[in-house]
C-alpha positions as CSV (number, residue, x, y, z in Angstrom):
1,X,-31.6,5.5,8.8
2,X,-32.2,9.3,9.6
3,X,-29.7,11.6,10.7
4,X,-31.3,10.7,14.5
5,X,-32.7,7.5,15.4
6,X,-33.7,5.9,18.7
7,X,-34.0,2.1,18.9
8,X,-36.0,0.8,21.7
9,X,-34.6,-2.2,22.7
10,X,-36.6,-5.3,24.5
11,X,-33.1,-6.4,26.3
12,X,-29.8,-4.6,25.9
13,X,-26.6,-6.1,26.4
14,X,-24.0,-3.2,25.5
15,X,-20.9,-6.0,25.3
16,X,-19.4,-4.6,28.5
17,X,-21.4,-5.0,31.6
18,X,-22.2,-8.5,33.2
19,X,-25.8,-7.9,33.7
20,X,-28.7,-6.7,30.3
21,X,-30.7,-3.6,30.5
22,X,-34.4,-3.8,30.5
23,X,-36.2,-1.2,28.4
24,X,-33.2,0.9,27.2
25,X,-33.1,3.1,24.2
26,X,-30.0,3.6,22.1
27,X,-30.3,6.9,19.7
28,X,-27.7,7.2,16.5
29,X,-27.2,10.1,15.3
30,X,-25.5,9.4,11.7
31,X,-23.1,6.7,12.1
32,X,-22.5,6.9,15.7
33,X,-24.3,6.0,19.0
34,X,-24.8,9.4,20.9
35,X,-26.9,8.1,23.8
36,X,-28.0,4.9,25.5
37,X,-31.4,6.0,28.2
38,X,-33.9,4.6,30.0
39,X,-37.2,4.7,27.7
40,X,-39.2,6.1,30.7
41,X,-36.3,9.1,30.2
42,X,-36.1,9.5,26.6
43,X,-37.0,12.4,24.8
44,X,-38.1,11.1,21.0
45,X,-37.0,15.1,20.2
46,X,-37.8,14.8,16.6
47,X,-36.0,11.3,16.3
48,X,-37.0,8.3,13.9
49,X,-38.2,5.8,16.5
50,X,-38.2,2.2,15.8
51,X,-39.5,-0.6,18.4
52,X,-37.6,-3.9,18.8
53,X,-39.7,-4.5,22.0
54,X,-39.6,-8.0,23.2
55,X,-36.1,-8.9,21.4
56,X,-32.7,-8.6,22.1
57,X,-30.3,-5.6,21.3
58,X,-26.4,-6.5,21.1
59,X,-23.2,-4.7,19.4
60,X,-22.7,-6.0,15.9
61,X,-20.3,-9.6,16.2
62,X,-17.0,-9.2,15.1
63,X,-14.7,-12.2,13.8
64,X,-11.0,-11.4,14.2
65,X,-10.1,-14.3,12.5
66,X,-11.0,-15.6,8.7
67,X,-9.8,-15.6,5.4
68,X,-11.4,-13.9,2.3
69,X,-10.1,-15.7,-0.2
70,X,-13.0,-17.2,-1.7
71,X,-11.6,-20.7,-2.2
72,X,-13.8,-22.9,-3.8
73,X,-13.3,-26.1,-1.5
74,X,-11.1,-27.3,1.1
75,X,-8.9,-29.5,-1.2
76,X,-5.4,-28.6,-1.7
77,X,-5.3,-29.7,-4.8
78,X,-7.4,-26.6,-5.8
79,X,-4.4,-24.4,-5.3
80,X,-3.4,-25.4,-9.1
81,X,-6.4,-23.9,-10.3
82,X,-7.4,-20.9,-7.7
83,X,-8.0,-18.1,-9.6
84,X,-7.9,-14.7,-7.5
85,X,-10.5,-12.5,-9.6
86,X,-12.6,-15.6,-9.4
87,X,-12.0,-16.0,-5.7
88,X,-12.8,-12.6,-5.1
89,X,-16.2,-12.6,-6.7
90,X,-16.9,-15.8,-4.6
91,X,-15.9,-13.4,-1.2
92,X,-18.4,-10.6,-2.2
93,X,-21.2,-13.2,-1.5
94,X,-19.6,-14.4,1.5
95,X,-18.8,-11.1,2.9
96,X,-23.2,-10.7,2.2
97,X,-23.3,-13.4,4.2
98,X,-21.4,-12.5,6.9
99,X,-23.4,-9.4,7.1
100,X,-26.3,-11.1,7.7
101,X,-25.1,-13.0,10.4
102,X,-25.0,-10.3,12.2
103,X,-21.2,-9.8,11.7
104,X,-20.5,-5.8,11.0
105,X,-16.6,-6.1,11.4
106,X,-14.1,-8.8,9.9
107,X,-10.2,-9.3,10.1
108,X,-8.9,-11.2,7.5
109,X,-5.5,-12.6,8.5
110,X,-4.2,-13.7,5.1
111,X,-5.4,-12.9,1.4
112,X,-4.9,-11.6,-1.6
113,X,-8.3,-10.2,-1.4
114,X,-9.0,-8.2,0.9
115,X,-7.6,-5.0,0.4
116,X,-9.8,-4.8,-2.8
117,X,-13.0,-6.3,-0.9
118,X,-11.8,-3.6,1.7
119,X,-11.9,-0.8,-0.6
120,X,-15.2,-2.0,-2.9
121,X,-17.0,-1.8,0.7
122,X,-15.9,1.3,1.7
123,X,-17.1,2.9,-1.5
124,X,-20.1,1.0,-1.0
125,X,-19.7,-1.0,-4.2
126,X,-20.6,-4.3,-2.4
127,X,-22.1,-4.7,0.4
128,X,-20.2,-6.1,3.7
129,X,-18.7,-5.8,6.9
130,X,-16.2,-3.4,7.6
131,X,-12.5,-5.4,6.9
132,X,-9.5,-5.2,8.7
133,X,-6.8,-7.2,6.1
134,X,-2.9,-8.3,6.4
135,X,-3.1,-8.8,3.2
136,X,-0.6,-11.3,2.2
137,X,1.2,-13.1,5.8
138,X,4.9,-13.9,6.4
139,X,6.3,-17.4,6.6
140,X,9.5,-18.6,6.7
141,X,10.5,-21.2,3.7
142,X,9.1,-24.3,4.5
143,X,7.1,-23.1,7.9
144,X,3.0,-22.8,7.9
145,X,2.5,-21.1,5.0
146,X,4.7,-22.9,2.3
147,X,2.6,-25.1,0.4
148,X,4.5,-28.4,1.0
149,X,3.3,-31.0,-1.9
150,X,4.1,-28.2,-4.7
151,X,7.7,-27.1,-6.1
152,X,9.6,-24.4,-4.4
153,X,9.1,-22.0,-7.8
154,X,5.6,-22.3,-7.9
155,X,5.1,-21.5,-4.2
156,X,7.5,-18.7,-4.7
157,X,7.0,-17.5,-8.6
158,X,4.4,-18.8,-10.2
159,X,1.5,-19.0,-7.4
160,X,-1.7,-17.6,-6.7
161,X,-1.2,-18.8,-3.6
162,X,-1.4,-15.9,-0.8
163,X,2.2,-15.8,2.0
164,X,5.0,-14.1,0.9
165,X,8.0,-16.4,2.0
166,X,11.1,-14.8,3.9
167,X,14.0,-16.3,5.5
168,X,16.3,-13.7,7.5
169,X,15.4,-10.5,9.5
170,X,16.6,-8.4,6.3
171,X,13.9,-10.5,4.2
172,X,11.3,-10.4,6.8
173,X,11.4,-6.3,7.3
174,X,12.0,-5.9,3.7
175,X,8.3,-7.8,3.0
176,X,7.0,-6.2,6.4
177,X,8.0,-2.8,4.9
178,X,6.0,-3.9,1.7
179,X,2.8,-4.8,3.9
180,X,2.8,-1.6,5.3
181,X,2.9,0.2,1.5
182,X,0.3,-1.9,0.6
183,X,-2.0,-0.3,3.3
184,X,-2.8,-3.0,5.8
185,X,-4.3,-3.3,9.4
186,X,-2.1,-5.6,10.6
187,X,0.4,-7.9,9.5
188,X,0.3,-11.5,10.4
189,X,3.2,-13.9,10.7
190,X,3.8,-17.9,11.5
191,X,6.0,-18.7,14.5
192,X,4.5,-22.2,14.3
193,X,3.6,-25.3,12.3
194,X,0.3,-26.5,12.0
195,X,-2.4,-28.5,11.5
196,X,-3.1,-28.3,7.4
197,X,0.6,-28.0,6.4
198,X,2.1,-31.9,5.8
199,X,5.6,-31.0,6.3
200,X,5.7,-30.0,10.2
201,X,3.8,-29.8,13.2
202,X,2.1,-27.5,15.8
203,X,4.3,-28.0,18.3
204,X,7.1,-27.0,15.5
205,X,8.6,-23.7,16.5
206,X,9.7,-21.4,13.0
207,X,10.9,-17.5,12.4
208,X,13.6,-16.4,14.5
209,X,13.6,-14.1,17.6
210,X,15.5,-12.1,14.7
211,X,13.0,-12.4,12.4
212,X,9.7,-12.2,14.3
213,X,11.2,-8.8,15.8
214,X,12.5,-7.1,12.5
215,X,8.4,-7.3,11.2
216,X,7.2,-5.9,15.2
217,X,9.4,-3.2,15.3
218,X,8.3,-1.9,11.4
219,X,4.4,-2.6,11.9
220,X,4.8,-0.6,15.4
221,X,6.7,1.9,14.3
222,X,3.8,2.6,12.3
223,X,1.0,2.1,14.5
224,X,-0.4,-1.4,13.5
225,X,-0.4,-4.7,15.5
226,X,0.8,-8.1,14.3
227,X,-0.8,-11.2,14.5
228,X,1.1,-14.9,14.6
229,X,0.3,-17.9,13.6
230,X,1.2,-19.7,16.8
231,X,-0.1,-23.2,17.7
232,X,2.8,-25.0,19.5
233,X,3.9,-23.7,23.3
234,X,7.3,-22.2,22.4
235,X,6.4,-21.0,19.4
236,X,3.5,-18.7,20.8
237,X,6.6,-17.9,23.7
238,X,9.0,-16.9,21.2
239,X,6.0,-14.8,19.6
240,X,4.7,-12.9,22.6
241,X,8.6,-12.3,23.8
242,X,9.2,-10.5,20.3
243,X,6.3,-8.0,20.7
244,X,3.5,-9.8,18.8
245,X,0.3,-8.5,19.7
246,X,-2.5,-11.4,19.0
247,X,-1.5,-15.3,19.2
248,X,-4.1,-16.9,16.7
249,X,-5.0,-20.4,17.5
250,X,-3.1,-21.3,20.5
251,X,-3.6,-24.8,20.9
252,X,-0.5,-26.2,22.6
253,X,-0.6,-22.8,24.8
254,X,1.2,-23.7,28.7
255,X,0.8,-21.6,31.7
256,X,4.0,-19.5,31.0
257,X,2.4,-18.9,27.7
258,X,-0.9,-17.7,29.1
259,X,1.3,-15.8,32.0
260,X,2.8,-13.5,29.1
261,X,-0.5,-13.0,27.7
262,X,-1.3,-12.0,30.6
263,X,1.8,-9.3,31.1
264,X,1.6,-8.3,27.1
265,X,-1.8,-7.8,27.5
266,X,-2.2,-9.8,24.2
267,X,-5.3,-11.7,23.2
268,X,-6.2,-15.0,21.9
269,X,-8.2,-15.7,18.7
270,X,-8.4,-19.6,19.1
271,X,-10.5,-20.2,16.1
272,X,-12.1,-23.5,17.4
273,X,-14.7,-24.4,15.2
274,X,-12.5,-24.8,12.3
275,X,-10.7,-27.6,14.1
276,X,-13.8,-29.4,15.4
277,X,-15.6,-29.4,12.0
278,X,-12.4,-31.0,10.6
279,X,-12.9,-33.6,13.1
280,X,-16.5,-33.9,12.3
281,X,-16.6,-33.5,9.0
282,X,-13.4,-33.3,6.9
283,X,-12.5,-36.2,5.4
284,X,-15.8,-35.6,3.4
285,X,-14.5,-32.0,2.4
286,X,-10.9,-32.9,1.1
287,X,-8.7,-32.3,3.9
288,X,-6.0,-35.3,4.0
289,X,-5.3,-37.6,6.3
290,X,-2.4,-36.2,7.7
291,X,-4.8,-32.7,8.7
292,X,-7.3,-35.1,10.3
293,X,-4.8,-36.9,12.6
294,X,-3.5,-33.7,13.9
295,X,-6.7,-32.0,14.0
296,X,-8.3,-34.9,16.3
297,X,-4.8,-34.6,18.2
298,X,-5.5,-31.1,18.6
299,X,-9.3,-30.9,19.5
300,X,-9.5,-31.4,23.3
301,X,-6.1,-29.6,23.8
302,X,-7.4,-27.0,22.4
303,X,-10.8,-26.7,24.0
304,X,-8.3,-27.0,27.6
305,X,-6.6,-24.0,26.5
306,X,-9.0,-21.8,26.3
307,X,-10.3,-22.9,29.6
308,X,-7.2,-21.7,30.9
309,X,-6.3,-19.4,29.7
310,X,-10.1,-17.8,30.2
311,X,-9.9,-19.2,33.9
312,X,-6.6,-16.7,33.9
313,X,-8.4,-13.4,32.6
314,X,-7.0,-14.0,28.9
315,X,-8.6,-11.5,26.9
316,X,-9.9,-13.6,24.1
317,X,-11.5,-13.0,20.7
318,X,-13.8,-14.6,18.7
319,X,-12.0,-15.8,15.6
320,X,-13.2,-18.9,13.1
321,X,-10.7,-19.4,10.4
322,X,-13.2,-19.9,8.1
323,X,-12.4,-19.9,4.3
324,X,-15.7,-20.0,3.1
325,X,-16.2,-23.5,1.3
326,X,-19.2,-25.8,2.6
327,X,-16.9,-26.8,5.6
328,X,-16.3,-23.6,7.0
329,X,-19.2,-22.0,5.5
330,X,-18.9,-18.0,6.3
331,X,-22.3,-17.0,7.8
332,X,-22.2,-20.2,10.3
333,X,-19.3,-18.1,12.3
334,X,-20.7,-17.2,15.6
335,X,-20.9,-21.5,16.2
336,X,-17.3,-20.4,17.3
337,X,-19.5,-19.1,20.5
338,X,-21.3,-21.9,20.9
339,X,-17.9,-24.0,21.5
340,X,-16.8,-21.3,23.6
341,X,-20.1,-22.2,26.0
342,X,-20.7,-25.7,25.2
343,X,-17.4,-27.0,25.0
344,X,-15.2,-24.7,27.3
345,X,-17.5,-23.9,29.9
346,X,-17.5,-20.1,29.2
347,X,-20.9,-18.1,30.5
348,X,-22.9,-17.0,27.8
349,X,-22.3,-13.6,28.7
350,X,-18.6,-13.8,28.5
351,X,-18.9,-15.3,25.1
352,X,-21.1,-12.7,23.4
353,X,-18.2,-10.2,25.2
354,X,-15.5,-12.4,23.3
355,X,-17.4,-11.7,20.1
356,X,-18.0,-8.3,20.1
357,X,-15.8,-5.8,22.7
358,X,-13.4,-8.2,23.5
359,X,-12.3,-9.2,19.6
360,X,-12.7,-5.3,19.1
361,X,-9.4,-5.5,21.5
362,X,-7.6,-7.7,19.0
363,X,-8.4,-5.1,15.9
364,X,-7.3,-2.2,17.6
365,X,-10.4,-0.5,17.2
366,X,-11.7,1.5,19.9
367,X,-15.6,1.9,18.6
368,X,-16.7,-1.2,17.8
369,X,-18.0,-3.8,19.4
370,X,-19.4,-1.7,22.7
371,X,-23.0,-0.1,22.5
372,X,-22.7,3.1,24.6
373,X,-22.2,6.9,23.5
374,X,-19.2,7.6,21.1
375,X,-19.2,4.0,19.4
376,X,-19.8,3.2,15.9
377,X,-23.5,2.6,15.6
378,X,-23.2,-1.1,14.9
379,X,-26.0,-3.0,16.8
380,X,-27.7,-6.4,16.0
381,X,-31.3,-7.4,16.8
382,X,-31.7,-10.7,18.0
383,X,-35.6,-12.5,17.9
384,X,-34.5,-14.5,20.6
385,X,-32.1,-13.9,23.6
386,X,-28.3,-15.7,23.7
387,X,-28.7,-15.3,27.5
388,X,-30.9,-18.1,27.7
389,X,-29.6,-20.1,24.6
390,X,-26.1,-19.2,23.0
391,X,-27.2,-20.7,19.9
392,X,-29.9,-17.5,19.7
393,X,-26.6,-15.9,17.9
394,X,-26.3,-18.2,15.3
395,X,-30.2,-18.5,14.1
396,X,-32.0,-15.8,14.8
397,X,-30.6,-12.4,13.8
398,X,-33.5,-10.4,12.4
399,X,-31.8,-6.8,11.8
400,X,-28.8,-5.6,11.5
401,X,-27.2,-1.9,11.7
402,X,-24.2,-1.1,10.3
403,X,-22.6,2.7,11.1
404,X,-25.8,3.5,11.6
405,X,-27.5,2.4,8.9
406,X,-30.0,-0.6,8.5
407,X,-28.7,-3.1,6.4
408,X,-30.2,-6.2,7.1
409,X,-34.2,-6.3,8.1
């Protein structure tokens, strides 16, 4: 892209407003948007122009919730063998195909990868979206993230596996601390079971007010948010009560739960479509019995919680939890949308807002995921319009900019 460009858009939504603009132009200038005009107003003024007449012009999507690991499959059995140089070449194509799904930003909640991947695409070494990481997350011994059918010293010696277990406030600001020295955008924690770990349950609350407040405090103190595991209603309480900023999942979620969203001014990343495609389609993927029952448990609860807490003024985010094997594929992310409108009622509008300004609420990030002057020039062409068909998000991006550059069409 040249130092000015002015995209004339067919239909604009900008991610804020409730209604689309007709005939608007958005003009970059570098890697931010500098104006957003009427085309009957707009001065060309020595700017590239390029026509996207008769398609539709949208913020680039943003998933606040996946994992860059690069795992090969979904069977746990792999964790043996998972090589993390291996997995990591796997997430460069991945991250590609994220990109071309029309997704410019990413936060991956639990890796050992992505602070490299972050780094290779901000030198421009592989191509991608722009990644938010917590790097490696923080479980207690036996919670979420402990890897039930191994041996304690492989989980907590030997492993390639990606949590860092912690078991007191001391431990847990003491690997919080470490987080932060690695470099992160967050750090994410489990104050919940869940549905893939065999040893517990959702509804199973873990960390300690204690605990869950010595990794707040240090990831405030420096300006970072924190992100919990939370599936189970007290759990995603004693979360919110202890200055978490972003309850991921939120399954089990009751009306006091969605009332201190509400007065935190949290947000929900509910990551549906990982849970229905286990339903659908897991048990021919690897995932063991015990992960179906709960998941088909879990699947209508779920889909009822984000009706609520949507019916309540939740600010929500679009977040997968995608991995990247055939069953959570990344590139097929936005069919988190499609739940949202299919499956929970949500307008189509509201959805597209979940994906782009409202997840940017969840990053932290102020200029992404909004077109209008001042924002990071990350916009997505669309050859049909989600308006009319949510699906439109999932099969028929045609270009995509990314800080002002075209890197897709």
């Amino acid at each position: 892209m040249s130092e000015k460009t002015a995209i004339v858009c067919g239909t604009l939504i900008d991610g804020l407003s409730d209604e689309p603009r007709s005939d608007a132009v958005v003009v970059c200038e570098g890697d931010r948007i500098v104006e957003v005009t009427p085309q009957e107003e707009f001065d060309a003024d020595g700017a590239e122009v390029i026509y996207h007449s008769g398609k539709t012009v949208l913020p680039g999507l943003i998933d606040a919730h996946l994992h860059l690991k690069g795992w090969p499959s979904m069977d746990q059995s792999d964790y043996l063998s998972y090589d993390v140089a291996a997995g990591a070449a796997r997430a460069t194509v991945h991250l590609e195909r994220l990109l071309e799904a029309g997704f410019t930003t990413v936060r991956d909640v639990d890796s050992r990868t992505g602070l490299g991947l972050r780094t290779a695409v901000e030198e421009g070494a592989i191509r991608g979206p722009e990644i938010h990481t917590s790097h490696r997350a923080i479980y207690q011994t036996g919670g979420h993230g402990d890897a039930h059918f191994l041996p304690y010293e492989w989980v907590t010696e030997w492993n390639p596996y990606d949590p860092a277990l912690c078991d007191g406030a001391d431990e847990c600001r003491k690997e919080a601390r470490k987080r932060i020295r690695d470099g992160v955008d967050l750090i994410k924690i489990g104050t919940t079971g869940g549905v893939l770990s065999e040893k517990d349950h959702p509804g199973q609350s873990q960390m300690t007010d204690d605990e869950i407040t010595a990794v707040t405090q240090e990831a405030h103190r420096v300006g970072i948010p924190v992100a919990a595991h939370a599936q189970g209603a007290e759990g995603i309480k004693n979360a919110l009560r202890n200055g978490v900023d972003t309850i991921e999942h939120g399954i089990y979620i009751d009306d006091e739960g969605i009332e201190m969203l509400l007065e935190t001014d949290g947000v929900l990343v509910p990551t549906l479509a990982i849970v229905d495609r286990i339903c659908e389609h897991g048990a021919d993927h690897g995932i063991p019995e015990f992960g179906l029952e709960k998941a088909r448990e879990a699947r209508e609860a779920h889909f009822d919680a984000v009706r609520r807490a949507d019916d309540a003024g939740v600010t929500i985010a679009l977040g997968t939890d995608f991995v990247g094997p055939d069953l959570v594929p990344h590139g097929e992310n936005a069919d988190e949308a499609v739940l949202y409108v299919e499956e929970c009622g949500m307008d189509p509008m509201d959805a597209i807002k979940v994906a782009t300004s409202e997840a940017a609420r969840a990053l932290k990030k102020q200029d992404v995921g909004v077109i209008e002057p001042g924002r990071a020039a990350n916009i997505i062409v669309l050859e049909a319009n989600p308006l009319s068909d949510i699906r439109a998000l999932t099969d028929s991006v045609g270009t995509v900019y990314k800080h002002g550059e075209r890197v897709v069409g």
